[in-house]
N, C-alpha and C positions, 0 to 999 in steps of 0.2 A: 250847563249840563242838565239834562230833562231827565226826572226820574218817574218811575211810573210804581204805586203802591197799591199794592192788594190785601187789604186787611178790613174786615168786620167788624174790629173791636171799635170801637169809633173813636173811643177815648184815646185808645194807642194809636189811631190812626192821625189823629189829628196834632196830635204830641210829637209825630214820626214830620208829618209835613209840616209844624211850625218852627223844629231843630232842624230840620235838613233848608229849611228856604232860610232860615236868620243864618249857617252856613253858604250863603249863596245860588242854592240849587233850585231848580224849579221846579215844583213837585207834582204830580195829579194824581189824585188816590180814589180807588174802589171798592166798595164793597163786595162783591160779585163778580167771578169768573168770567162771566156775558158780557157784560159791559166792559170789563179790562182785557178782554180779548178784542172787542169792536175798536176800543180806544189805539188799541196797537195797529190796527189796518190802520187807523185813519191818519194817525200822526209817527215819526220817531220816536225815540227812546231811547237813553243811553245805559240807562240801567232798567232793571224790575227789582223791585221786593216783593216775595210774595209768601203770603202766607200758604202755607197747604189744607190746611180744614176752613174752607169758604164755602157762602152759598152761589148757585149758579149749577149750570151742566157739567163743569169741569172740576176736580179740584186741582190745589199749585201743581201737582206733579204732571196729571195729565193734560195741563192747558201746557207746561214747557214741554215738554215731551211732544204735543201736535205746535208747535212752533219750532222746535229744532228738527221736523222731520220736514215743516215747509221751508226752511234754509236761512231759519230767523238764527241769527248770531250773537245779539245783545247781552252782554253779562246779566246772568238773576243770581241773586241771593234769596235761600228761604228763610224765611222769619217764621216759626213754629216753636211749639211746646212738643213735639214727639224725640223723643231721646233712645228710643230702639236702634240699636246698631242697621238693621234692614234698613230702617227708612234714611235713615241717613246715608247710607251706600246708594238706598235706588234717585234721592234727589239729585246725587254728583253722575248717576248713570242718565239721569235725564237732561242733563248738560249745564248743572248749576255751579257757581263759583264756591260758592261759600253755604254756610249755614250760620244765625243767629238765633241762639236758644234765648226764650223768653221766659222769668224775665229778662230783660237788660237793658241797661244804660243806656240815654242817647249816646255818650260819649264813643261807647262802643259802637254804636251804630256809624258813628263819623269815621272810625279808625277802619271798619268792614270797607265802607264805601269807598274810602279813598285809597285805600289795599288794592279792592278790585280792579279801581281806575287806575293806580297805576302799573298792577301786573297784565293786566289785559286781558286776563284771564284763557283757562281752556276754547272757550264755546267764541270768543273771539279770535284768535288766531289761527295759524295755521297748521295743517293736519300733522306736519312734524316740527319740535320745535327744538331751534338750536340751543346744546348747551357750552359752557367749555370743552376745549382740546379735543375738540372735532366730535362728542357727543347730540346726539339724535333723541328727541322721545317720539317715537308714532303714537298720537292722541290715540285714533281710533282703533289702533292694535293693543293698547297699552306694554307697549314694550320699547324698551332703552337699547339704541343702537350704535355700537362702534364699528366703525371700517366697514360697514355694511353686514356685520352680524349682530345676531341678538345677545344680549346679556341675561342670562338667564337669571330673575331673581324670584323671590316668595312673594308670598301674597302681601305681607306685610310691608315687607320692603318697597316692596312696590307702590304700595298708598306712602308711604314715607316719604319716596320720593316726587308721587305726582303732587304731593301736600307741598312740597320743596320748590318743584318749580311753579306751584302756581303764585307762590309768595315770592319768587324769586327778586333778588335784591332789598327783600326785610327779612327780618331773623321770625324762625318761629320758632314760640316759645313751647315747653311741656304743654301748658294747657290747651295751645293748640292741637298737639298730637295728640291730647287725651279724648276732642272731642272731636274730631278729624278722623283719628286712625282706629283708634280702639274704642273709642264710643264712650268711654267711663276712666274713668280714676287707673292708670297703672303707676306705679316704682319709675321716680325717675332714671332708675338704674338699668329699668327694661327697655327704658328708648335708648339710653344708651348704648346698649348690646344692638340692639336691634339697627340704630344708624349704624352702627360698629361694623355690621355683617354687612351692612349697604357697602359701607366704602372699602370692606377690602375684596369687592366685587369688582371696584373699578380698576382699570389700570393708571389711570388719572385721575386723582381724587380730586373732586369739585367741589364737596362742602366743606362749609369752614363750620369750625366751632366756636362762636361766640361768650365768651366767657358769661355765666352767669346769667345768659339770657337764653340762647338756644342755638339752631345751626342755622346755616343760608346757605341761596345755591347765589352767586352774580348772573349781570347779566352778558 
């Protein structure tokens, strides 16, 4: 699996492609938007990591952003320090799987990577995706369809769930929803309300609750 790194710091960079290749992967990393966007014409990719404050023409968001409008599919992940609820919203608007706030662990970096690879992510798949007992999401509508109508849910509920099936088949935990959904620290008693209002949306409830760890959607 070829993975292709966009990061500055050299130190982290280089840390990023010596624990991902003793992992197996083969890695090419960049400093500059320019050059890791030439690198992507010239060769595949199975993944990106990309930072979003890089030097070059583009930053992360708008070098994915002019790549998912030319019909590049490949899973990114962003790797950044910005923690504003906005930017985290516009990176998964620009066709990203995930986010890894820095700092953090290689460890965790293995657990993101092999997450993405094996959900398949949004920006990989197709435009509607199947869930249980005949459940539909349209990616690009954002909305959850049964019998061929919509299910009307909130805003919230709604990142609740695209966060659900993008993990789909591993549990995700509170803290993923804390930094996923709500961008910061809530009560774990408010995801719970809040998956709560999810599933009695449904008429076929799909998520399980994990004891102890969090919920999941199968596949």
């Amino acid at each position: 699996m070829k993975i292709l790194v966009l990061e500055d710091e050299g130190v982290l960079a280089l840390s990023m492609r010596e624990y991902l290749e003793d992992c197996g992967y083969e890695v090419s990393c960049f400093k500059n938007s320019d050059d890791a966007y030439d690198a992507i014409y010239e060769r595949a990719y199975d993944l990106y990591l990309l930072d979003v404050k890089v030097p070059g023409e583009k930053n992360g968001f708008e070098m994915l952003e002019e790549l998912r409008q030319s019909g590049n599919k490949t899973p990114a992940i962003f790797i950044t320090s910005l923690t504003d609820i906005d930017d985290l919203s516009r990176g998964y608007e620009c066709g990203a799987c995930d986010y890894i706030r820095k700092p953090f662990d290689l460890a965790e970096l293995k657990l993101r990577v092999e997450q993405v690879v094996k959900s398949q992510c949004f920006a990989s798949s197709d435009e509607q995706i199947e869930l249980p007992h005949g459940y539909l999401y349209d990616v690009k509508k954002m909305k959850l369809i049964y019998e061929g109508e919509a299910v009307k849910l909130g805003k919230t509920e709604t990142k609740i769930l695209e966060l659900l099936i993008k993990h789909r088949g591993s549990a995700v935990s509170c803290e993923m929803f804390w930094e996923e959904v709500w961008g910061e620290w809530v009560d774990s008693a408010n995801i719970r309300v809040q998956v709560g209002n999810l599933r009695r949306k449904l008429k076929h409830d799909f998520i399980k609750n994990i004891r102890g760890v969090g919920y999941s959607i199968d596949f």
